[in-house]
Structures are given as C-alpha cells and as structure tokens.
LUMGU-346603 format. One record per residue (C-alpha): z, x, y; residue in three letters. Coordinates in nm, 4 decimals, padded with zeros to 6 digits, m for minus. Last residue first. Example, Ala and Ser with C-alpha at 12.3 -4.5 7.8 and 13.67 -1.06 7.14 Angstrom:
BEGIN
+----------+----------+----------+------+
:       up :     east :    north : type :
+----------+----------+----------+------+
:  00.7140 :  01.3670 : m00.1060 :  SER :
:  00.7800 :  01.2300 : m00.4500 :  ALA :
+----------+----------+----------+------+
//
This chain:
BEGIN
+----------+----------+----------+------+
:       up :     east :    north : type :
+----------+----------+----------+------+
:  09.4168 :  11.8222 :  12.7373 :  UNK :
:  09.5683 :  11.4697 :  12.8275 :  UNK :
:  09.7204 :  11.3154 :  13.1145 :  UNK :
:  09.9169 :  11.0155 :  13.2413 :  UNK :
:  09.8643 :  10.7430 :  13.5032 :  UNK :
:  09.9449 :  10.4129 :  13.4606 :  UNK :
:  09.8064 :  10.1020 :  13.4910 :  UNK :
:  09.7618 :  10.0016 :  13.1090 :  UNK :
:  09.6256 :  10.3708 :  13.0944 :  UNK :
:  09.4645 :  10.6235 :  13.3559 :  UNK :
:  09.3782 :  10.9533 :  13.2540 :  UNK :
:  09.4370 :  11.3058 :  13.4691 :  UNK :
:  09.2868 :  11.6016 :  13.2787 :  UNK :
:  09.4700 :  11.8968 :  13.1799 :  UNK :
:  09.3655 :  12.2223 :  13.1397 :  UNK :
:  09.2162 :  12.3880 :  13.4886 :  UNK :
:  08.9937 :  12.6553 :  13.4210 :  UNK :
:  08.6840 :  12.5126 :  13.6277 :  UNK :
:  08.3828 :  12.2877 :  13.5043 :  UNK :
:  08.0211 :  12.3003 :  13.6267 :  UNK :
:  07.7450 :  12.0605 :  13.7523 :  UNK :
:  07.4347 :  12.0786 :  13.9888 :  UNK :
:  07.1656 :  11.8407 :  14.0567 :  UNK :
:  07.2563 :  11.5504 :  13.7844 :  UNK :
:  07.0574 :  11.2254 :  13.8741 :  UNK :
:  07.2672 :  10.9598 :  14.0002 :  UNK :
:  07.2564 :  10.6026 :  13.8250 :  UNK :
:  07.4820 :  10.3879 :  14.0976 :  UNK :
:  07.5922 :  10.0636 :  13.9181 :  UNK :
:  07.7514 :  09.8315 :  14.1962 :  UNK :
:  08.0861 :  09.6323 :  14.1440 :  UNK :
:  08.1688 :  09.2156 :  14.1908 :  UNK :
:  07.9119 :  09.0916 :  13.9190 :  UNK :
:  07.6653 :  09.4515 :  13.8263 :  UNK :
:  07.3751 :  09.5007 :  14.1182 :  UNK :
:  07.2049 :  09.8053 :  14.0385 :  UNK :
:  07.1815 :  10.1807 :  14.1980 :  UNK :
:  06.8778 :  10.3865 :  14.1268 :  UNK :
:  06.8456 :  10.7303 :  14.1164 :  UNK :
:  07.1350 :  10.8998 :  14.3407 :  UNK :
:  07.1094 :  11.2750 :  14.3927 :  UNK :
:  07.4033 :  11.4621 :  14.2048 :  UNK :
:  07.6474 :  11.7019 :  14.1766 :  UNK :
:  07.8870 :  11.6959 :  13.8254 :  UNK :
:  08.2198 :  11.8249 :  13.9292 :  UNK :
:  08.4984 :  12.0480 :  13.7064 :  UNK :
:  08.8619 :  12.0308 :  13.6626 :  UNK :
:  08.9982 :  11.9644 :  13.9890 :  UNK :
:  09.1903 :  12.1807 :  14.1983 :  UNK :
:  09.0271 :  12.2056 :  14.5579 :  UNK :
:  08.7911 :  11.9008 :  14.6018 :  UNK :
:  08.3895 :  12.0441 :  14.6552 :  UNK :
:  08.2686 :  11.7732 :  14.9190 :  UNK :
:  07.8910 :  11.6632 :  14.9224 :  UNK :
:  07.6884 :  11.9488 :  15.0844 :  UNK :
:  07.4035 :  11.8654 :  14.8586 :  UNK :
:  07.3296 :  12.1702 :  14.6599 :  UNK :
:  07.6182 :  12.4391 :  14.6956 :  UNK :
:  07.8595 :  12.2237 :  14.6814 :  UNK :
:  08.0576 :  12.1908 :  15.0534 :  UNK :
:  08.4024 :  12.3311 :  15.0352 :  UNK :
:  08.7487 :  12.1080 :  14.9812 :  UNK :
:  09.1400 :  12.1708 :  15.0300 :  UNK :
:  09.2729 :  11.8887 :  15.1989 :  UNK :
:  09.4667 :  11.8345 :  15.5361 :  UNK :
:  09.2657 :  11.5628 :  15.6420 :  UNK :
:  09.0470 :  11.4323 :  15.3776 :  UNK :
:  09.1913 :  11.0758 :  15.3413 :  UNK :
:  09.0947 :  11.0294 :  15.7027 :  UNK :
:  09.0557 :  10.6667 :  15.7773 :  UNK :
:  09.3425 :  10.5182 :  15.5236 :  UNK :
:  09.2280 :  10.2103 :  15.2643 :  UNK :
:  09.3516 :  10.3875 :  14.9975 :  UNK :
:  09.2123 :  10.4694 :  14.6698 :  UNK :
:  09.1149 :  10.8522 :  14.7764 :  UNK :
:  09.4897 :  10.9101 :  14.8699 :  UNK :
:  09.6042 :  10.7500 :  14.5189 :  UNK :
:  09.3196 :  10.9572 :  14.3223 :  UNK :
:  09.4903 :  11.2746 :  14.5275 :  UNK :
:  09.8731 :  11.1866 :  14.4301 :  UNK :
:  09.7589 :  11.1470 :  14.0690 :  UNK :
:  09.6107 :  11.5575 :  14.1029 :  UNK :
:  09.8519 :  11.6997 :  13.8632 :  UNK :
:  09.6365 :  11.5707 :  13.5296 :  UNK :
:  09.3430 :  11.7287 :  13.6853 :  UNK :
:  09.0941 :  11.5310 :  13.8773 :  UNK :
:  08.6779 :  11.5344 :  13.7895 :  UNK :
:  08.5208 :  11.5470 :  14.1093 :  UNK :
:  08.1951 :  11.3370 :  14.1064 :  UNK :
:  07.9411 :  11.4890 :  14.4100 :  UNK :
:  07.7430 :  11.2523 :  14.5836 :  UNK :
:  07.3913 :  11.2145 :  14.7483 :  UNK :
:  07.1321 :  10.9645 :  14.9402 :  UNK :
:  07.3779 :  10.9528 :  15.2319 :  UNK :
:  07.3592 :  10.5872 :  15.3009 :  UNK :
:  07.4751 :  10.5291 :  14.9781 :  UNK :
:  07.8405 :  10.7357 :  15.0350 :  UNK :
:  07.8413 :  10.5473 :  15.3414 :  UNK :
:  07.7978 :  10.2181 :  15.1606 :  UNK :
:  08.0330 :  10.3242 :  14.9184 :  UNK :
:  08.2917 :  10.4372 :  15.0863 :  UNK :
:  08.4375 :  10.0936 :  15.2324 :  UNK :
:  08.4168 :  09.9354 :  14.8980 :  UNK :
:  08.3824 :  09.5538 :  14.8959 :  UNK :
:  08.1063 :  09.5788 :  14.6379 :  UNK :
:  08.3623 :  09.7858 :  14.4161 :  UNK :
:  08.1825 :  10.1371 :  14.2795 :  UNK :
:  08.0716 :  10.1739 :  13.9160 :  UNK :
:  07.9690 :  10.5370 :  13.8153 :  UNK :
:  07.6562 :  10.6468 :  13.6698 :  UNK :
:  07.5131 :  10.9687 :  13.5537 :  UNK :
:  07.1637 :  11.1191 :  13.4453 :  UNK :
:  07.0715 :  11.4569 :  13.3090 :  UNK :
:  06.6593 :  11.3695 :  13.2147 :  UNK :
:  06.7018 :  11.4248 :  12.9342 :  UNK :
:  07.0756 :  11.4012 :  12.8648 :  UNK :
:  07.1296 :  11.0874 :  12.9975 :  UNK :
:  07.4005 :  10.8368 :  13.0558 :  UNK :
:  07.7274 :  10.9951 :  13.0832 :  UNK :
:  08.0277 :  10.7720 :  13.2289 :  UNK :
:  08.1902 :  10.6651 :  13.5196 :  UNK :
:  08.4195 :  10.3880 :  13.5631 :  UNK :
:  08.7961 :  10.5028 :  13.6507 :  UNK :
:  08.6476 :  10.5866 :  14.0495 :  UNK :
:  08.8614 :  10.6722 :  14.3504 :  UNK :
:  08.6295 :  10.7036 :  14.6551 :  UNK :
:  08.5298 :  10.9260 :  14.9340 :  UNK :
:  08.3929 :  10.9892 :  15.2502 :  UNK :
:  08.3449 :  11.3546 :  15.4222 :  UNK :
:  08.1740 :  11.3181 :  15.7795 :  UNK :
:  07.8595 :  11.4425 :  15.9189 :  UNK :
:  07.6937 :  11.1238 :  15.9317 :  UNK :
:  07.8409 :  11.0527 :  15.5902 :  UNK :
:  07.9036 :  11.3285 :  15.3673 :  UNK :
:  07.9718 :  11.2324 :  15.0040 :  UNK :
:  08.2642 :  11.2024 :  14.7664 :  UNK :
:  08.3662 :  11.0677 :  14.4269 :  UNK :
:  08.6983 :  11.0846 :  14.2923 :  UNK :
:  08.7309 :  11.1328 :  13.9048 :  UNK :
:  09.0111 :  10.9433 :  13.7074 :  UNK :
:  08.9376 :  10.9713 :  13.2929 :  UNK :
:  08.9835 :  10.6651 :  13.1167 :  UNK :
:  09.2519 :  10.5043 :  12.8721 :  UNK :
:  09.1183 :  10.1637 :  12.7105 :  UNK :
:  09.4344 :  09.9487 :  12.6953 :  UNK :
:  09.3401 :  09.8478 :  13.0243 :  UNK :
:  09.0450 :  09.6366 :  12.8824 :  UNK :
:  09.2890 :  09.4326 :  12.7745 :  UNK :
:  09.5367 :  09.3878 :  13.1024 :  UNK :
:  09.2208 :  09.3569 :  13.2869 :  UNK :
:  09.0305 :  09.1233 :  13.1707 :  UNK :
:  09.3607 :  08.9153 :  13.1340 :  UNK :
:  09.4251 :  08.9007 :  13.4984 :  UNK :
:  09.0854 :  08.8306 :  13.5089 :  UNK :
:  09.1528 :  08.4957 :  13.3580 :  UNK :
:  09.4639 :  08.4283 :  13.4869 :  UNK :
:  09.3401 :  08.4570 :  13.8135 :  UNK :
:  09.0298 :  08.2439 :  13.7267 :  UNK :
:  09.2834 :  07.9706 :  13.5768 :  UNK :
:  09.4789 :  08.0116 :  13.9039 :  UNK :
:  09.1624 :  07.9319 :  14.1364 :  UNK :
:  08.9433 :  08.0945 :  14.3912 :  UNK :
:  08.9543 :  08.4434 :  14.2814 :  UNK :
:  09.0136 :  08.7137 :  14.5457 :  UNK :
:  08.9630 :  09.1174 :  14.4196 :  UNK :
:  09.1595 :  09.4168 :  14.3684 :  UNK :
:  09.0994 :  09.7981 :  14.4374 :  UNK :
:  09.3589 :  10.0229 :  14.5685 :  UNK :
:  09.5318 :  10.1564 :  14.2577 :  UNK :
:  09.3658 :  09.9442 :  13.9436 :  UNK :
:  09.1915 :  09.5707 :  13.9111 :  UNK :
:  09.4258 :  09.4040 :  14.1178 :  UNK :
:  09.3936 :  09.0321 :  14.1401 :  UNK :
:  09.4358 :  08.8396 :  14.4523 :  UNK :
:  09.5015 :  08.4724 :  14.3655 :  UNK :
:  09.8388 :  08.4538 :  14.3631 :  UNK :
:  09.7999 :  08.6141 :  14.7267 :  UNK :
:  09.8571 :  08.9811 :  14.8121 :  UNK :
:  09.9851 :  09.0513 :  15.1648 :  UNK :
:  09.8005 :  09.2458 :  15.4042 :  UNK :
:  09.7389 :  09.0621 :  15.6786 :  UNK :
:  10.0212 :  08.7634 :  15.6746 :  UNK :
:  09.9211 :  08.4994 :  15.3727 :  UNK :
:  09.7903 :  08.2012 :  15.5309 :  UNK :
:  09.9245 :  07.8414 :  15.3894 :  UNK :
:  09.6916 :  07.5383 :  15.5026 :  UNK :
:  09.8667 :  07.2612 :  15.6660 :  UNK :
+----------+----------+----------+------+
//
C-alpha cells in the first residue's frame, strides 16, 4: 500500500530550497543531491527583496534571494521566480513589478511574502510607485520599478529580465541577507 503524507507534510523527498519554497524529487539520491546544491550554494550570502505587482486590482507578491543587475544600457534586471509560484503568474499577467529591497529588520516581512497565505498585504504599509502602480512596501531600503522584457524558462524557476522604469533608495542602513538558511544583515 502506497504511503501518503497528510496535506502539508514534507516528504524525504521534498527539498527546501529557502523559507517557503521547496521542491519534490523522485528519488533519495536526487534528494541528496539537491540537498547538497543547496547547502553549498548557501554559503553564498544574498540580499532578500520581495517583489510585488497588482493583479486584477489586487497586490501579489513574492519573496525573492535571486535577483541581480544585468544591464546598464539599456537598465535591465532579472529575478528568478519558482515555476510552482502562486505570484508569479499573476505578477506576469500584469506586465509590471516593483523589487523592494528589505532592510535588515524586515525578516518577518520576507517570511509573510514566502507564505502560502491569501492576503499577505493586509495590514501593511505600502503606496502605489509612481510608474506602474506595483506596491511601494513601507520600510525597505530602496525599489527598482520595472516593465518585464522577456522572461525565460531556467530547470524548476523562471528568468524574468524587467526593464528598469523607475528606481531609488531610502535612508534605511541595513540590509537584510540570507546565509546557510539564515537571516542576518549587513550595512
């Protein structure tokens, strides 16, 4: 008789990547293998930005270690959403997205943003930016606006290129990092 894991429960063979984000392997040597993917590549600290859109209306928005610069000329971005994101699609759907770059006292946030919950925006701080309407998050220590370019399949995550509308940074000091699957900071 097959063994089902009640709804919610982790398997041997669900791996989590970071906060809210794992995947299903179909074997113990490919659990052990990503399992070591990303125990080494987690000794590479990253910045924690949550990315947001409006959907239909709606704010929608995602935790996100994998974004980076990639153009100067013209200002280009990317960041490196989970295919089985819930956000993304709606995020997609809306053409546009606004990175928010969290402060080192914003951990709670990146945790809200990971979940799986309905309304991670109620009770939040946030304004529309001035350019696409994509949510402003109260706090953090800068955003970088943008209108997506091209978006590419990459294994079990997308690559979404977005095209820098709008940036600027705040006064807040301390960014929030992420490290062998932990938070910290750094200013």
């Amino acid at each position: 008789m097959p063994h089902h894991e009640p709804p919610g429960a982790e398997s041997d063979l669900d791996v989590e990547l970071w906060p809210g984000e794992s995947i299903h392997v179909d074997s113990a040597q490919a659990a052990a293998a990503a399992r070591q993917f990303r125990d080494v590549l987690g000794r590479f600290a990253t910045g924690v930005t949550v990315v947001t859109a409006i959907s239909d209306g709606t704010p929608v928005g995602l935790t996100c270690q994998g974004f980076m610069s990639v153009s100067l000329d013209p200002p280009l971005v990317a960041f490196a959403p989970a295919r089985g994101s819930r956000a993304w699609p709606l995020i997609e759907r809306s053409g546009s997205y606004c990175v928010n770059l969290l402060a080192a006292d914003q951990a709670e946030l990146s945790n809200r943003m990971a979940s799986r919950g309905t309304d991670k925006f109620a009770g939040l701080g946030w304004a529309p930016s001035p350019l696409t309407g994509s949510p402003l998050l109260a706090g953090t220590l800068g955003y970088v606006d943008c209108r997506i370019e091209a978006v590419h399949e990459a294994g079990d995550h997308w690559l979404v290129v977005g095209r820098v509308v709008d940036l600027a940074a705040t006064d807040a000091a301390d960014a929030l990092t992420y490290y062998r699957g932990r938070y910290g900071s750094v200013s």
